[in-house]
C-alpha positions as CSV (number, residue, x, y, z in Angstrom):
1,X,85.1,60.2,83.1
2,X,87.7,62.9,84.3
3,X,85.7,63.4,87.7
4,X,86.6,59.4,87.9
5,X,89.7,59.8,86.8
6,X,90.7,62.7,89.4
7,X,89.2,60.6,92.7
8,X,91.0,57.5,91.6
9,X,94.5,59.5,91.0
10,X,93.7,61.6,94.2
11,X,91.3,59.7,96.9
12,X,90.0,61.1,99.8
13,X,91.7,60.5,103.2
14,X,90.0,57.6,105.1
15,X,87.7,58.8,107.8
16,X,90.8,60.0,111.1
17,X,91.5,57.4,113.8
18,X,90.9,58.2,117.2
19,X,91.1,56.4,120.4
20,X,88.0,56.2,123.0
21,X,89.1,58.6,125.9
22,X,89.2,55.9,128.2
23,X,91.6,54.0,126.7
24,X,94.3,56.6,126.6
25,X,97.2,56.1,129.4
26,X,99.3,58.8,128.3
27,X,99.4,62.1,126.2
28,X,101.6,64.8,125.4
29,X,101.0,68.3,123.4
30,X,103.3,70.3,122.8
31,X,103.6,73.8,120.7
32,X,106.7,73.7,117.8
33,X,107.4,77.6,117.0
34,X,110.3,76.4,114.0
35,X,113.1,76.5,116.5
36,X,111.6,75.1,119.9
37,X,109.1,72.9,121.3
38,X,106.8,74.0,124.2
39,X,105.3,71.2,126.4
40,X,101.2,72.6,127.1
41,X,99.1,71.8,129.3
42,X,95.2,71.9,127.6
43,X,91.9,70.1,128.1
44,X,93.0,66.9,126.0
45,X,89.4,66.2,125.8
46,X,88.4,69.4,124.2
47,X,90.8,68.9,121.5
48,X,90.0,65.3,120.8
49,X,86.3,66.7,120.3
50,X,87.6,68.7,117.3
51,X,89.4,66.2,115.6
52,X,86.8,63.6,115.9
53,X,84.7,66.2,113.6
54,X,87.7,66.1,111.4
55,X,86.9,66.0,107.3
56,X,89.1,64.2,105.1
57,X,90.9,66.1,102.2
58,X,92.8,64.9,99.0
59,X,96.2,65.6,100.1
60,X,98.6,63.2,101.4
61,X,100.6,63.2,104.4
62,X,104.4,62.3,104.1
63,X,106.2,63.1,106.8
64,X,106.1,62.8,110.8
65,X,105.7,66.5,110.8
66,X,104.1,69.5,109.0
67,X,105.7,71.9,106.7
68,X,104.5,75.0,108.1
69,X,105.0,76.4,111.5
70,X,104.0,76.9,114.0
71,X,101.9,73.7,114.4
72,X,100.9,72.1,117.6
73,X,101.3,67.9,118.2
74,X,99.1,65.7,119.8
75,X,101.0,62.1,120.9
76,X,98.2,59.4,122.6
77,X,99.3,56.1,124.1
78,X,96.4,53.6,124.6
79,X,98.0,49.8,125.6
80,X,97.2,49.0,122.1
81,X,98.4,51.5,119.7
82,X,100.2,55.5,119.4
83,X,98.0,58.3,117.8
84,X,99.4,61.6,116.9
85,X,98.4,64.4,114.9
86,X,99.4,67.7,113.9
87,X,97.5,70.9,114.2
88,X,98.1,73.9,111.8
89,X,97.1,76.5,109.8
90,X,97.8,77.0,106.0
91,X,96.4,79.4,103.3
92,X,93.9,80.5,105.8
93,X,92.4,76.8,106.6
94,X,92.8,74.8,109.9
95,X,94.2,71.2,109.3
96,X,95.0,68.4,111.4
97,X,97.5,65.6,110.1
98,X,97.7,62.0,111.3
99,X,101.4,61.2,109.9
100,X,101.6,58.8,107.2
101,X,97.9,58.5,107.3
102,X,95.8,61.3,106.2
103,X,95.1,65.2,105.8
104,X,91.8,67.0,107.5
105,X,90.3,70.1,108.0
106,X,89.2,71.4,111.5
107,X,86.9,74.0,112.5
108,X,89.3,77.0,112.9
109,X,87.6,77.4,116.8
110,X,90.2,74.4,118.0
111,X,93.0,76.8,118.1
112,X,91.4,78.9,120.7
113,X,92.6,76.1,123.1
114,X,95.9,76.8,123.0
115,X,95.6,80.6,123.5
């Protein structure tokens, strides 16, 4: 009953929300260091195919940002609804955050992209 107890207290995210590529009419990333934020130019697509293999965790996500820096932020615009996430690394794991929504691990190889 404790294993019951512990994923109804502390659920797993729901599976991320992405758009289809073709819907999206806009999209910014940019690169937050702690003190400044660095508009990028990356392969939007490449990126989306990471976070589409995204894995829900346990924890919750509170905020509009991250608490650890540096992290990098995806904004999407499709004519029906904004996506954004969050792309960082903490305690040696690769996460990426949907604000308000959900908390998920990425394979580690996504940051490569904005080397």
């Amino acid at each position: 009953s404790g294993y019951f107890s512990y994923d109804f207290n502390f659920p797993y995210a729901s599976p991320i929300e992405y758009p289809n590529s073709t819907e999206i009419k806009d999209y910014k990333i940019l690169k937050y260091d702690g003190q400044s934020e660095v508009e990028l130019e990356n392969n939007l697509e490449e990126i989306m195919n990471y976070i589409k293999t995204a894995n829900p965790t346990r924890e919750m996500s509170v905020s509009e940002r991250p608490g650890v820096t540096p992290y990098y932020y995806i904004a999407l615009e499709t004519e029906k609804q904004s996506y954004s996430y969050c792309i960082y690394t903490e305690n040696s794991k690769v996460y990426v955050e949907m604000p308000y929504f959900g908390v998920y691990t990425i394979d580690e190889k996504v940051l490569d992209l904005f080397s």
